[in-house]
Each structure stands twice: as structure tokens, then as C-alpha cells.
PyMOL Python script that loads the backbone (N, CA, C, O; Angstrom):
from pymol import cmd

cmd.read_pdbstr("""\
ATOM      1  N   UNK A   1      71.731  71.394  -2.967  1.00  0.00           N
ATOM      2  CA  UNK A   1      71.349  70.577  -1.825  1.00  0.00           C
ATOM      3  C   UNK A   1      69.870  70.205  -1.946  1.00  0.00           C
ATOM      4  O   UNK A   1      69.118  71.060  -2.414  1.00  0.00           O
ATOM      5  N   UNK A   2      69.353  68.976  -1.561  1.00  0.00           N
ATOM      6  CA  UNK A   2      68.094  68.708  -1.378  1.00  0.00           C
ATOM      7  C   UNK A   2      67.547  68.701  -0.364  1.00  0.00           C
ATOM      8  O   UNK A   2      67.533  67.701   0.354  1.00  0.00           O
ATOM      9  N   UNK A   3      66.828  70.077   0.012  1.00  0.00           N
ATOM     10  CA  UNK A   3      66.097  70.175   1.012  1.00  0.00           C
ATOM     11  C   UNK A   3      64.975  69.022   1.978  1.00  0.00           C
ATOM     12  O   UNK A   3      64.609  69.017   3.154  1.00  0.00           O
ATOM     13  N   UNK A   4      64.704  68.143   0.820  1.00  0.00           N
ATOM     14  CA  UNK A   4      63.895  67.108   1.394  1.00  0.00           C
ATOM     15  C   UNK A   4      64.608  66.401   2.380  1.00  0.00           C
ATOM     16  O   UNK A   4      64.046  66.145   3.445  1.00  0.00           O
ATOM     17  N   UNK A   5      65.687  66.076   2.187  1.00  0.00           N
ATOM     18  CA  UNK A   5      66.620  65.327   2.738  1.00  0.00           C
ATOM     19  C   UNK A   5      67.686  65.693   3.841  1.00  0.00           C
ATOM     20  O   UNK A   5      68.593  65.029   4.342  1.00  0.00           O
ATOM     21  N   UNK A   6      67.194  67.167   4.067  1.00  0.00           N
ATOM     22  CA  UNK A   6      67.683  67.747   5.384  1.00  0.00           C
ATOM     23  C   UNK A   6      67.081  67.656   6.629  1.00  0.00           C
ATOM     24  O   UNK A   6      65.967  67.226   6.930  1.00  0.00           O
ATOM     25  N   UNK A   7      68.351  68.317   7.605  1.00  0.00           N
ATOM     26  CA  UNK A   7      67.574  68.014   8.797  1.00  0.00           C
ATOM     27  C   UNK A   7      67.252  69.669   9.355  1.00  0.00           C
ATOM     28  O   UNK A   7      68.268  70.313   9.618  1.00  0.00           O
ATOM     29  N   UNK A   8      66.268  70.191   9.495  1.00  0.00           N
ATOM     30  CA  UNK A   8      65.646  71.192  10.051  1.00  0.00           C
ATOM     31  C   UNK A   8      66.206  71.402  11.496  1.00  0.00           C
ATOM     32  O   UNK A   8      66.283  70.340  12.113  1.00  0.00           O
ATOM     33  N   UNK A   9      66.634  72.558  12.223  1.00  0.00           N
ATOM     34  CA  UNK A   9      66.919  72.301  13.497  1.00  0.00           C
ATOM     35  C   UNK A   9      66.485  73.836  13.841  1.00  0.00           C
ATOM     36  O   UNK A   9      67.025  74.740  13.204  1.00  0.00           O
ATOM     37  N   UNK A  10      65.679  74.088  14.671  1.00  0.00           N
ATOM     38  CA  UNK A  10      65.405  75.614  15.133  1.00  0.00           C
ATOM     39  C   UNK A  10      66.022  75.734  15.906  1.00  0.00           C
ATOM     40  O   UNK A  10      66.506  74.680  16.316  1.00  0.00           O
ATOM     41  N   UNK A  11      66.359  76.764  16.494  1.00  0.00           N
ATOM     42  CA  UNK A  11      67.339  77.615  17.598  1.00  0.00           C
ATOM     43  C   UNK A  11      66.627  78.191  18.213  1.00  0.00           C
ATOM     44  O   UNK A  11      67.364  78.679  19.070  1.00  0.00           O
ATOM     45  N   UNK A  12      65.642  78.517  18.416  1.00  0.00           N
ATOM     46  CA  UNK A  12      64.609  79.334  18.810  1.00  0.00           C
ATOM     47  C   UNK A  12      64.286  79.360  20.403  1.00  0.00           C
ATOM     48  O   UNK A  12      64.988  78.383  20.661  1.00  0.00           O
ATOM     49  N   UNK A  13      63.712  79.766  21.773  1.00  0.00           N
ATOM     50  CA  UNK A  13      63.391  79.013  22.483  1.00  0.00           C
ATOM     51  C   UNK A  13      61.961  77.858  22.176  1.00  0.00           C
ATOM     52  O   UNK A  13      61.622  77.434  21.071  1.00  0.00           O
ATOM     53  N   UNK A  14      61.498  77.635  23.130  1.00  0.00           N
ATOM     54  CA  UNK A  14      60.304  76.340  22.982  1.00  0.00           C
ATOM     55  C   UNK A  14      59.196  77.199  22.887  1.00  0.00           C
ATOM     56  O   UNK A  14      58.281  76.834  22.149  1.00  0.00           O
ATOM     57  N   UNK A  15      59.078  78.430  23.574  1.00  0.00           N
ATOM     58  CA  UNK A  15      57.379  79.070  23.282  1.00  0.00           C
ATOM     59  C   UNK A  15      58.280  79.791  22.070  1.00  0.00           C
ATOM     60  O   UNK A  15      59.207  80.013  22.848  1.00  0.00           O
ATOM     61  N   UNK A  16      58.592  80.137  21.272  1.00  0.00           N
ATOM     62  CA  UNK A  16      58.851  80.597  19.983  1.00  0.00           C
ATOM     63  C   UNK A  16      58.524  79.374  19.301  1.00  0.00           C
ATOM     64  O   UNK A  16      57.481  79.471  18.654  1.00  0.00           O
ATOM     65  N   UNK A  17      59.055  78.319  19.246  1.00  0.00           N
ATOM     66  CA  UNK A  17      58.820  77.569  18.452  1.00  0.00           C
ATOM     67  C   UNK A  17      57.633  77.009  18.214  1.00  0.00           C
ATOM     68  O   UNK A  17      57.378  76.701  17.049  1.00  0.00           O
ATOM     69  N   UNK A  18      56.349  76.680  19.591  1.00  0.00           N
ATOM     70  CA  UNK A  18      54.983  76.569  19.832  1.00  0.00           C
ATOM     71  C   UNK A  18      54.845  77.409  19.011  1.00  0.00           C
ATOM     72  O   UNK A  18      53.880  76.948  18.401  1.00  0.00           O
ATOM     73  N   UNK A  19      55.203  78.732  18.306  1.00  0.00           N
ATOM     74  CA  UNK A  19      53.804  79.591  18.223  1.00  0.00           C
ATOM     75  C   UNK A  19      54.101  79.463  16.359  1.00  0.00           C
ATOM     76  O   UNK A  19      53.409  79.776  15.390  1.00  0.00           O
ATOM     77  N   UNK A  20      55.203  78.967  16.475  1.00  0.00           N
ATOM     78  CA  UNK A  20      55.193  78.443  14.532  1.00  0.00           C
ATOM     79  C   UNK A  20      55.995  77.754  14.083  1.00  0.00           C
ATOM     80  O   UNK A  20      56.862  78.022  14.914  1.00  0.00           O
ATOM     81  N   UNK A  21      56.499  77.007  13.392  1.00  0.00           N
ATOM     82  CA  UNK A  21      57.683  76.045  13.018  1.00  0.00           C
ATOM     83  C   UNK A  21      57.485  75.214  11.532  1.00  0.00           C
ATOM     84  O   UNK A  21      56.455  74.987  10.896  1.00  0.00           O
ATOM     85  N   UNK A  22      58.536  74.952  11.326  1.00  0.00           N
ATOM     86  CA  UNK A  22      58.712  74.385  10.140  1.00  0.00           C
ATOM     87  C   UNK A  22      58.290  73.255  10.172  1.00  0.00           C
ATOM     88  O   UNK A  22      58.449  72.798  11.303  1.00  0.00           O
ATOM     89  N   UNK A  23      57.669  72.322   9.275  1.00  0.00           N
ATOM     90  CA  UNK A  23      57.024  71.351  10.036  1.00  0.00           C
ATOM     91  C   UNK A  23      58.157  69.980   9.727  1.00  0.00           C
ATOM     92  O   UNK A  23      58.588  69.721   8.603  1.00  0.00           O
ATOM     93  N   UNK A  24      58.427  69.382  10.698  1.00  0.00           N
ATOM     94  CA  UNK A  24      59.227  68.372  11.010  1.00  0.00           C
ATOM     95  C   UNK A  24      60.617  68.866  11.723  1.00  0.00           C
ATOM     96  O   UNK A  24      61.458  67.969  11.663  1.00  0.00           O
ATOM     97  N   UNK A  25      60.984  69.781  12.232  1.00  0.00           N
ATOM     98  CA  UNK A  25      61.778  70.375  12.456  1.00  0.00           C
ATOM     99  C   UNK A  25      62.403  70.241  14.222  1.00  0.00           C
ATOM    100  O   UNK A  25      61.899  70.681  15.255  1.00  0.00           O
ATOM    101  N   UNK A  26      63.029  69.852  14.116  1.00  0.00           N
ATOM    102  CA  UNK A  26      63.620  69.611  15.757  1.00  0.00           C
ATOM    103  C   UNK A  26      64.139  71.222  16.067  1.00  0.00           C
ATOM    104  O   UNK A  26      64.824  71.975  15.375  1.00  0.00           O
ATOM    105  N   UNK A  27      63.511  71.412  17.406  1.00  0.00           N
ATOM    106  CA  UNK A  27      63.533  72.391  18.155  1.00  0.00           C
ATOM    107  C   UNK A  27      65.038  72.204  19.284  1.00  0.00           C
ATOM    108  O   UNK A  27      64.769  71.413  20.188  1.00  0.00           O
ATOM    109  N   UNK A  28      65.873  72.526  19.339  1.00  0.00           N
ATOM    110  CA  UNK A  28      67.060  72.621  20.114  1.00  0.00           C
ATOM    111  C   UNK A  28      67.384  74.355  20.150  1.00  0.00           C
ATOM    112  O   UNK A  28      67.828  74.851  19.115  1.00  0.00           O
ATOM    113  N   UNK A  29      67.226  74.960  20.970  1.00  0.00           N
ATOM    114  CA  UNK A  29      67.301  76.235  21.701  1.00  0.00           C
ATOM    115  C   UNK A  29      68.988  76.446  21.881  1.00  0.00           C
ATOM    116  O   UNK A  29      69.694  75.837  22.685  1.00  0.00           O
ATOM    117  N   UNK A  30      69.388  77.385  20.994  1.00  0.00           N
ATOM    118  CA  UNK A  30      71.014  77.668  21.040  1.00  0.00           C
ATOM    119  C   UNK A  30      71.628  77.573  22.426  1.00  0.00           C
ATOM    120  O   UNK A  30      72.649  76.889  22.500  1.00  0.00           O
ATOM    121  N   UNK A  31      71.215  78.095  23.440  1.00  0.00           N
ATOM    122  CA  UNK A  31      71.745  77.598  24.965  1.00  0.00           C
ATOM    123  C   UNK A  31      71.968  76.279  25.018  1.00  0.00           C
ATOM    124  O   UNK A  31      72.716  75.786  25.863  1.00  0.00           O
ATOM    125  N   UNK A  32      71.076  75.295  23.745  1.00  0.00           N
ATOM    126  CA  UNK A  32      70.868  73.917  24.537  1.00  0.00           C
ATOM    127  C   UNK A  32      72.286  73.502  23.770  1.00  0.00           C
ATOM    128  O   UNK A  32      73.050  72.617  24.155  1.00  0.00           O
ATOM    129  N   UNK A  33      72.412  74.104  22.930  1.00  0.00           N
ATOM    130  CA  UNK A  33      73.390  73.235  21.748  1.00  0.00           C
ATOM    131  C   UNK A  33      74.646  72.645  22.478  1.00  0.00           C
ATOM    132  O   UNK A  33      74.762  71.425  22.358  1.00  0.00           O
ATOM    133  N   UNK A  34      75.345  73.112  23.013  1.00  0.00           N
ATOM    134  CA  UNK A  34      76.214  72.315  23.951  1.00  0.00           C
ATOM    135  C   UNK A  34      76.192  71.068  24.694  1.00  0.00           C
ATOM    136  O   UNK A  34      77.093  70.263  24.932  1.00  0.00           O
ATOM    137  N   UNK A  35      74.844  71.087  25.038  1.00  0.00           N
ATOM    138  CA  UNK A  35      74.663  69.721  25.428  1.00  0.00           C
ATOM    139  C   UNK A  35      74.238  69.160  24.743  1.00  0.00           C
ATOM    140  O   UNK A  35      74.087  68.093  25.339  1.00  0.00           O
ATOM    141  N   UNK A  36      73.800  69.017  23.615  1.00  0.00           N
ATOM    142  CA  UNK A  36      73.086  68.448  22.483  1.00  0.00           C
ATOM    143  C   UNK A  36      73.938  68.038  21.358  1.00  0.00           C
ATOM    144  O   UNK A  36      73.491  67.509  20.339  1.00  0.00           O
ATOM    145  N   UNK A  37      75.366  68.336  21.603  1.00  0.00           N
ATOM    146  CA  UNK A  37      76.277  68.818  20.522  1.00  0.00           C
ATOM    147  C   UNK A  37      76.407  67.186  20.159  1.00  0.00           C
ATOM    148  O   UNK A  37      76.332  66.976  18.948  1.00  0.00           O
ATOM    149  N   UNK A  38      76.575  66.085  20.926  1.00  0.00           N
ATOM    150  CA  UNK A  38      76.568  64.950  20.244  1.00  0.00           C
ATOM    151  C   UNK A  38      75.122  64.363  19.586  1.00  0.00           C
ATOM    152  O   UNK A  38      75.335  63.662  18.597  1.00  0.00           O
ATOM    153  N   UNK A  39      73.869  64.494  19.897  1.00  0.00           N
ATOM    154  CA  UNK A  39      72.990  64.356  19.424  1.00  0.00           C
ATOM    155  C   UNK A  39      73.015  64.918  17.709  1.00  0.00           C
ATOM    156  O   UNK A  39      72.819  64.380  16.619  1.00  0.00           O
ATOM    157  N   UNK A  40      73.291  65.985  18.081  1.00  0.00           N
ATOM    158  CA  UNK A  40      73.214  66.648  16.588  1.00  0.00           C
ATOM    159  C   UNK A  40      74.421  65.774  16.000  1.00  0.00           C
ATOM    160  O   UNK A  40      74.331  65.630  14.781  1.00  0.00           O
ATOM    161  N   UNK A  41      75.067  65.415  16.346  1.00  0.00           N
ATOM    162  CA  UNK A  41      76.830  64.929  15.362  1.00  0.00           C
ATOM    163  C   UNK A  41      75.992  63.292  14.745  1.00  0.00           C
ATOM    164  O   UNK A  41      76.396  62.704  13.742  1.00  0.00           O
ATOM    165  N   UNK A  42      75.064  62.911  15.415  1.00  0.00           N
ATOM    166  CA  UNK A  42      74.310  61.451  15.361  1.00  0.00           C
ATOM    167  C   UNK A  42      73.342  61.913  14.325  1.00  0.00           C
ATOM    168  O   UNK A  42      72.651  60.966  13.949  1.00  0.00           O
ATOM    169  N   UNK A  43      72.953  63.403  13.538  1.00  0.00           N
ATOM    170  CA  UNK A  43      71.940  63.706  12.789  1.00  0.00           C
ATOM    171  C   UNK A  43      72.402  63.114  11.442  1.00  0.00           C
ATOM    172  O   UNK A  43      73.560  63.390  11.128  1.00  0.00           O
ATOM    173  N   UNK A  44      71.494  62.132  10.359  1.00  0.00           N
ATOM    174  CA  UNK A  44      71.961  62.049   9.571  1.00  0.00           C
ATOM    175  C   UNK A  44      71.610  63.310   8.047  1.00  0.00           C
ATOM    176  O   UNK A  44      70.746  64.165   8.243  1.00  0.00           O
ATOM    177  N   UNK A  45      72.200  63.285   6.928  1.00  0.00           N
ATOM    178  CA  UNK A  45      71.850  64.485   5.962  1.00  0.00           C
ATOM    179  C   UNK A  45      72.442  65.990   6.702  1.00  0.00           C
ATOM    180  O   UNK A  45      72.614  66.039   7.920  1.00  0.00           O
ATOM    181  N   UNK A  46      72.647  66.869   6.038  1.00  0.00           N
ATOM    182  CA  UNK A  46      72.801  68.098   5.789  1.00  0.00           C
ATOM    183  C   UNK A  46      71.911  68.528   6.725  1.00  0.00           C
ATOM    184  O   UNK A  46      70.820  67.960   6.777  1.00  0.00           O
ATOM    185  N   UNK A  47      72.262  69.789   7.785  1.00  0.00           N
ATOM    186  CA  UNK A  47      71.592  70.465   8.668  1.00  0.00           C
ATOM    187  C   UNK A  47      71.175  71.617   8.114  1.00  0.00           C
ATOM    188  O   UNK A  47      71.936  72.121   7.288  1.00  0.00           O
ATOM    189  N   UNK A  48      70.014  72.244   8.391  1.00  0.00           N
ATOM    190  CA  UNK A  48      69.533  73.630   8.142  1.00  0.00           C
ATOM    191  C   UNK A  48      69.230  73.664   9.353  1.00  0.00           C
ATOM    192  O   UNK A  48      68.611  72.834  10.019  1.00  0.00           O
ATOM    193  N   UNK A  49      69.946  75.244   9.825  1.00  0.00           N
ATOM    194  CA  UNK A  49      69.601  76.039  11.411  1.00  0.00           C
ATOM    195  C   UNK A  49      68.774  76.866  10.815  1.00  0.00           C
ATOM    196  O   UNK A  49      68.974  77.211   9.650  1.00  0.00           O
ATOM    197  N   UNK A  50      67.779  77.280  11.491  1.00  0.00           N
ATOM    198  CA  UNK A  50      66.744  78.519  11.614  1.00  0.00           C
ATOM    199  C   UNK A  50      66.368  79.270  12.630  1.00  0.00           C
ATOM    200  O   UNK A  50      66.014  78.600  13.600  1.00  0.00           O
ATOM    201  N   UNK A  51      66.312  80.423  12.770  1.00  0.00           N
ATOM    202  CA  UNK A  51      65.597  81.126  14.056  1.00  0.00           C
ATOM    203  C   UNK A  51      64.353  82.021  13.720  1.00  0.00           C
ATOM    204  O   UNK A  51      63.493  81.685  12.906  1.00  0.00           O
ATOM    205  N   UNK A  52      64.345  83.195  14.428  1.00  0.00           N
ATOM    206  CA  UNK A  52      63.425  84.498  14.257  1.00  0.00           C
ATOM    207  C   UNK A  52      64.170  85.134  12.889  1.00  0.00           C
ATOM    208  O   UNK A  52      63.766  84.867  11.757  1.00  0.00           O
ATOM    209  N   UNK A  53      65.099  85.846  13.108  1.00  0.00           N
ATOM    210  CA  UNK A  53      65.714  86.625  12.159  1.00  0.00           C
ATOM    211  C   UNK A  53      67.141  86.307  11.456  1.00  0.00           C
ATOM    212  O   UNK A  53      67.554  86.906  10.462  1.00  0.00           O
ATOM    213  N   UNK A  54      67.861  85.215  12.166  1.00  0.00           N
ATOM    214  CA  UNK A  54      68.828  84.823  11.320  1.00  0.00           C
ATOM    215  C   UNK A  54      70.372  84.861  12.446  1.00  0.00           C
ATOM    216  O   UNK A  54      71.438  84.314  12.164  1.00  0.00           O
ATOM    217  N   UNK A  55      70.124  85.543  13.540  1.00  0.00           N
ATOM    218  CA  UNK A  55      71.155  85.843  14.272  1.00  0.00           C
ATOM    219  C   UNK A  55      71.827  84.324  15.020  1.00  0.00           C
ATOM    220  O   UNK A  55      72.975  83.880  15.050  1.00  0.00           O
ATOM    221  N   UNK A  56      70.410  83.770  15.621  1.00  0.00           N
ATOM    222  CA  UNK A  56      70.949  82.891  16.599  1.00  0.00           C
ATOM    223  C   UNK A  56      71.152  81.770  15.053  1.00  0.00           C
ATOM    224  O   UNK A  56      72.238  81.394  14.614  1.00  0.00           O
ATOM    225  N   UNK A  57      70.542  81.618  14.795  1.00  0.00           N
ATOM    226  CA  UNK A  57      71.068  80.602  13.660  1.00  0.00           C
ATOM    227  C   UNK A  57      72.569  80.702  13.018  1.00  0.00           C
ATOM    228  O   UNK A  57      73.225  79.698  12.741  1.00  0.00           O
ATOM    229  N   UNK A  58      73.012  81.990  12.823  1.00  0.00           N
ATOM    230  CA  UNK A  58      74.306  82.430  12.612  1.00  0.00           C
ATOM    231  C   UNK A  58      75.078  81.852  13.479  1.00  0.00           C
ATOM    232  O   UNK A  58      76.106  81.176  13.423  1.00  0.00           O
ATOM    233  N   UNK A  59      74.529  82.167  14.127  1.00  0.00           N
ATOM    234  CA  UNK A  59      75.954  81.243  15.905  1.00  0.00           C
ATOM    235  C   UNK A  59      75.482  80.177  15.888  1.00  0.00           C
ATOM    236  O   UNK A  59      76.510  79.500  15.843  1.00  0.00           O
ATOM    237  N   UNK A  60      74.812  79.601  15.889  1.00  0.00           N
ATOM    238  CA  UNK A  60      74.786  77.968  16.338  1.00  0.00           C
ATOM    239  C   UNK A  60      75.485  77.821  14.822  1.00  0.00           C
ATOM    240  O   UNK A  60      76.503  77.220  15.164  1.00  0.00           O
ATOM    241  N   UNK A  61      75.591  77.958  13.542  1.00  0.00           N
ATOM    242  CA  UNK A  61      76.297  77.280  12.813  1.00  0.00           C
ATOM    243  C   UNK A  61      78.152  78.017  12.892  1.00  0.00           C
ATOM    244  O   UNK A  61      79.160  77.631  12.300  1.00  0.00           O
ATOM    245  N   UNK A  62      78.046  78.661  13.441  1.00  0.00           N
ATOM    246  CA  UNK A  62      79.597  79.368  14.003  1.00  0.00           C
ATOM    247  C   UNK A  62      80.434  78.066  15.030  1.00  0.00           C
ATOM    248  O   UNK A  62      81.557  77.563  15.067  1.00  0.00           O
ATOM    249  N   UNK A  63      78.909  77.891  15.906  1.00  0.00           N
ATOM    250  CA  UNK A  63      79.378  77.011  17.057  1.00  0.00           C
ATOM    251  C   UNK A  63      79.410  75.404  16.625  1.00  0.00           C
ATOM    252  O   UNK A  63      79.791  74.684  17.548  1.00  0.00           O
ATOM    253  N   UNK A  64      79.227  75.021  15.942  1.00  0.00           N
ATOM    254  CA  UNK A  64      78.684  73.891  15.640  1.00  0.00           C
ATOM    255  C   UNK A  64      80.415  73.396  14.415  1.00  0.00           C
ATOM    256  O   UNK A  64      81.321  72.595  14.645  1.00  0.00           O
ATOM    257  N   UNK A  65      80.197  74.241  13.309  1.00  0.00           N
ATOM    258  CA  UNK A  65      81.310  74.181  12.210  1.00  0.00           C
ATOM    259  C   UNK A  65      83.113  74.094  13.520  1.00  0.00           C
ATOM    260  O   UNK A  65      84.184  73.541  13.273  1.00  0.00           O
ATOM    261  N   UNK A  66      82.888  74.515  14.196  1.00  0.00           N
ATOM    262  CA  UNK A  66      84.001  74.904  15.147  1.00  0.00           C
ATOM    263  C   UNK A  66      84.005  73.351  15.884  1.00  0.00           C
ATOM    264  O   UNK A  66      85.022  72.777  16.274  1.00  0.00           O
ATOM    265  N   UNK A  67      82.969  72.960  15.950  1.00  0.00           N
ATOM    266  CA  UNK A  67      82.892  71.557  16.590  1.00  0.00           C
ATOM    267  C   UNK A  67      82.873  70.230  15.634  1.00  0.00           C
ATOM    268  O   UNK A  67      82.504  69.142  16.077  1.00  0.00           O
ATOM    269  N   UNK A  68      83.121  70.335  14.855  1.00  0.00           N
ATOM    270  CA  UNK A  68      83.500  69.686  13.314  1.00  0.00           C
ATOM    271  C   UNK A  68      81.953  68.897  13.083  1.00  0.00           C
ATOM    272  O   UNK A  68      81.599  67.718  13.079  1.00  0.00           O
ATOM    273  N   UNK A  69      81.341  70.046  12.921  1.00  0.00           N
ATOM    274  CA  UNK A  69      80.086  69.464  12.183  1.00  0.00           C
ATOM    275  C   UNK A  69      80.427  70.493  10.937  1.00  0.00           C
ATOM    276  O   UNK A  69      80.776  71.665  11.086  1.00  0.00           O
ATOM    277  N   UNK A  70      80.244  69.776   9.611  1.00  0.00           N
ATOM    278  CA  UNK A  70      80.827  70.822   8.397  1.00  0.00           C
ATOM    279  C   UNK A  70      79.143  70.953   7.017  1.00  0.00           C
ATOM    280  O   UNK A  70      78.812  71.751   6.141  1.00  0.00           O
ATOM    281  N   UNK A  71      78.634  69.815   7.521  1.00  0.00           N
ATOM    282  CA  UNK A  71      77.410  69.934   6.497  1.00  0.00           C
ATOM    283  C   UNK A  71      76.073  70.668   7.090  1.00  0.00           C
ATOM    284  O   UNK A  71      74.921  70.235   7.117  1.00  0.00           O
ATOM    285  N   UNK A  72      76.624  71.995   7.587  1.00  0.00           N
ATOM    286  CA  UNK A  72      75.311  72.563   8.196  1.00  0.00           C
ATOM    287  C   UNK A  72      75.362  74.151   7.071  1.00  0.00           C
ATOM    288  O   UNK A  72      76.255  74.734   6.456  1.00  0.00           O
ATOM    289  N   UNK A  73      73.974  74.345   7.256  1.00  0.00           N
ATOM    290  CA  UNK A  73      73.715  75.679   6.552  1.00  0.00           C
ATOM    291  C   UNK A  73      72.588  76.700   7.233  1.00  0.00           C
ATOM    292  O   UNK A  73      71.447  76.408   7.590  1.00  0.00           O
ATOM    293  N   UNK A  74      73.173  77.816   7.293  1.00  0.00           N
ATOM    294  CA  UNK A  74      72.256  78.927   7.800  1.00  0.00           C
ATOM    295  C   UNK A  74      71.325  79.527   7.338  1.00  0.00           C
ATOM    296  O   UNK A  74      71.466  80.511   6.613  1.00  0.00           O
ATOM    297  N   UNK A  75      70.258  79.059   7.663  1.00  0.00           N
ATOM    298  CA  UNK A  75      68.658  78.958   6.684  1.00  0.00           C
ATOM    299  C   UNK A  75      68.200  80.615   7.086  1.00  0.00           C
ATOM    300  O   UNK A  75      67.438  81.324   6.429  1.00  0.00           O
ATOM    301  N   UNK A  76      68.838  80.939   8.227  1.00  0.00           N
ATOM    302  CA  UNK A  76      68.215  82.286   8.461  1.00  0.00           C
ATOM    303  C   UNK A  76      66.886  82.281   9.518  1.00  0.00           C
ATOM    304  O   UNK A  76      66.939  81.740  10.622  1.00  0.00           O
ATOM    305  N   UNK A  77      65.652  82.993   8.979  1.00  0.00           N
ATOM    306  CA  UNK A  77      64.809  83.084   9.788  1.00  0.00           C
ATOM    307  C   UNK A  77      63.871  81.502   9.283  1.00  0.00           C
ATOM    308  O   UNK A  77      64.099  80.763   8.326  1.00  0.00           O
ATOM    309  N   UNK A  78      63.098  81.429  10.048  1.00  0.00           N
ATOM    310  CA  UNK A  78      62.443  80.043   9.931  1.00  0.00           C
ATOM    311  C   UNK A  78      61.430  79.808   8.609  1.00  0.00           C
ATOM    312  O   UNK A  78      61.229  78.790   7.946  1.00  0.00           O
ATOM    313  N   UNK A  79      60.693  81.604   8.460  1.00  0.00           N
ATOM    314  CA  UNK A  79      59.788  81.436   7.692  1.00  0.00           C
ATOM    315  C   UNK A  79      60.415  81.388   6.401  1.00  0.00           C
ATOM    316  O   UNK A  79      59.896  80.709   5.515  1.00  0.00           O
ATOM    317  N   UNK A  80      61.442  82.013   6.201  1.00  0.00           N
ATOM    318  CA  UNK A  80      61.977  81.785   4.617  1.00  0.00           C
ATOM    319  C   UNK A  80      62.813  79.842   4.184  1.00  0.00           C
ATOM    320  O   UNK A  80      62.992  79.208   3.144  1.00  0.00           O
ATOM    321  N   UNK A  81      63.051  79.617   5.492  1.00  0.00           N
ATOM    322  CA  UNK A  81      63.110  77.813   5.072  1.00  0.00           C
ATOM    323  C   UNK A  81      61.637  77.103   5.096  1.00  0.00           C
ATOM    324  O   UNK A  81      61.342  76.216   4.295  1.00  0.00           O
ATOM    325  N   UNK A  82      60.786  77.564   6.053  1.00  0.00           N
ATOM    326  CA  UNK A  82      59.227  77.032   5.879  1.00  0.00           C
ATOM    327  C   UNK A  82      58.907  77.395   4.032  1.00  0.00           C
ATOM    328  O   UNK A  82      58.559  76.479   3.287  1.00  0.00           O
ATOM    329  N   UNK A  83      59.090  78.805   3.529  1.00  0.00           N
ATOM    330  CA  UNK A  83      58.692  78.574   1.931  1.00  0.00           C
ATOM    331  C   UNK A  83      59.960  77.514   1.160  1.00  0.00           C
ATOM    332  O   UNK A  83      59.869  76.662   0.277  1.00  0.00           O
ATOM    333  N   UNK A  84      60.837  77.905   1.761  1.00  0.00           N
ATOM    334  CA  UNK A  84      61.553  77.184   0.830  1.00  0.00           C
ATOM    335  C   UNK A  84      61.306  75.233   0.817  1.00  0.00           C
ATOM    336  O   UNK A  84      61.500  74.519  -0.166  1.00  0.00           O
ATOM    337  N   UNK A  85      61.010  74.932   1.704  1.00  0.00           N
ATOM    338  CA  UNK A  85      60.761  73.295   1.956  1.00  0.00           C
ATOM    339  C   UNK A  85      59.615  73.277   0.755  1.00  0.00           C
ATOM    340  O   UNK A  85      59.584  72.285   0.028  1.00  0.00           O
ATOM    341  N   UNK A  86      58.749  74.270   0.554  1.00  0.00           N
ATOM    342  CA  UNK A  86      57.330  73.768   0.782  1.00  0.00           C
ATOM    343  C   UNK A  86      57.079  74.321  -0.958  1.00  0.00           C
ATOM    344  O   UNK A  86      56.025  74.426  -1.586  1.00  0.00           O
ATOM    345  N   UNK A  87      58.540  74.610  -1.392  1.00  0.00           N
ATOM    346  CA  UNK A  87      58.849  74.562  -3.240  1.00  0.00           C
ATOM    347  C   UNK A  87      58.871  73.723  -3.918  1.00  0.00           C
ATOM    348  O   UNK A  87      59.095  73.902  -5.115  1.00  0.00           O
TER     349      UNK A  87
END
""", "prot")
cmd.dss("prot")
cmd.show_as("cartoon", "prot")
cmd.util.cbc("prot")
cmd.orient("prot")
């Protein structure tokens, strides 16, 4: 996959995400994903979810694949997709 060409999406809440983020990365807070669920279906490229440690990112791509979004991937915690972009 080419990371350049993905779409970054944190799960995080909003003061988590203030205090560091991947840079270009849309912030949508796993509570929000439900209502957001068509926004995201309008994302173009391959999704990478990220959080703190990998959990909520786990479920939003649980919740999301279940909602026939199929090109998403679980980046885990944020800082290991922040090195990985930045390879």
C-alpha cells in the first residue's frame, strides 16, 4: 500500500488529538463514527485508523468493515503511523 496516498483518520478524542497528530490527518472520535459513517464512505484512497494504543482503532475498523467500508487498515497507535508516513 502507498501510504502517501492514504487517508489518515484518528479515533482519538479532540484534546488527544490537540496534543499530537499525524500531520494531515482527520480527527473523527470513535463515538463520532456513526454519524460520520457516510462522510468517511465519500473518503477517497485506502484508510489508516489510529489512536493512543491501538484499541479504539481496532473497533472503528471492526465497525466500519461491518459497514462495507473494506479498504481500511489498523495503523494502531498514531505514533507508529506518524514514523511510518514520514519513511
Amino acid at each position: 500500500m502507498d501510504l502517501k496516498n492514504a487517508v489518515v483518520i484518528d479515533v482519538r478524542t479532540i484534546e488527544e488529538f490537540r496534543m499530537g497528530n499525524v500531520p494531515g490527518s482527520i480527527n473523527i472520535p470513535l463515538d463520532s463514527i456513526p454519524n460520520r459513517l457516510a462522510e468517511i464512505k465519500e473518503l477517497d484512497g485506502p484508510i489508516i485508523l489510529c489512536c493512543a494504543s491501538g484499541a479504539r482503532s481496532n473497533a472503528a475498523c471492526g465497525y466500519l468493515h461491518q459497514n462495507g467500508i473494506t479498504e481500511i487498515y489498523d495503523g494502531g497507535p498514531w505514533t507508529v503511523v506518524n514514523a511510518h508516513m514520514n519513511n
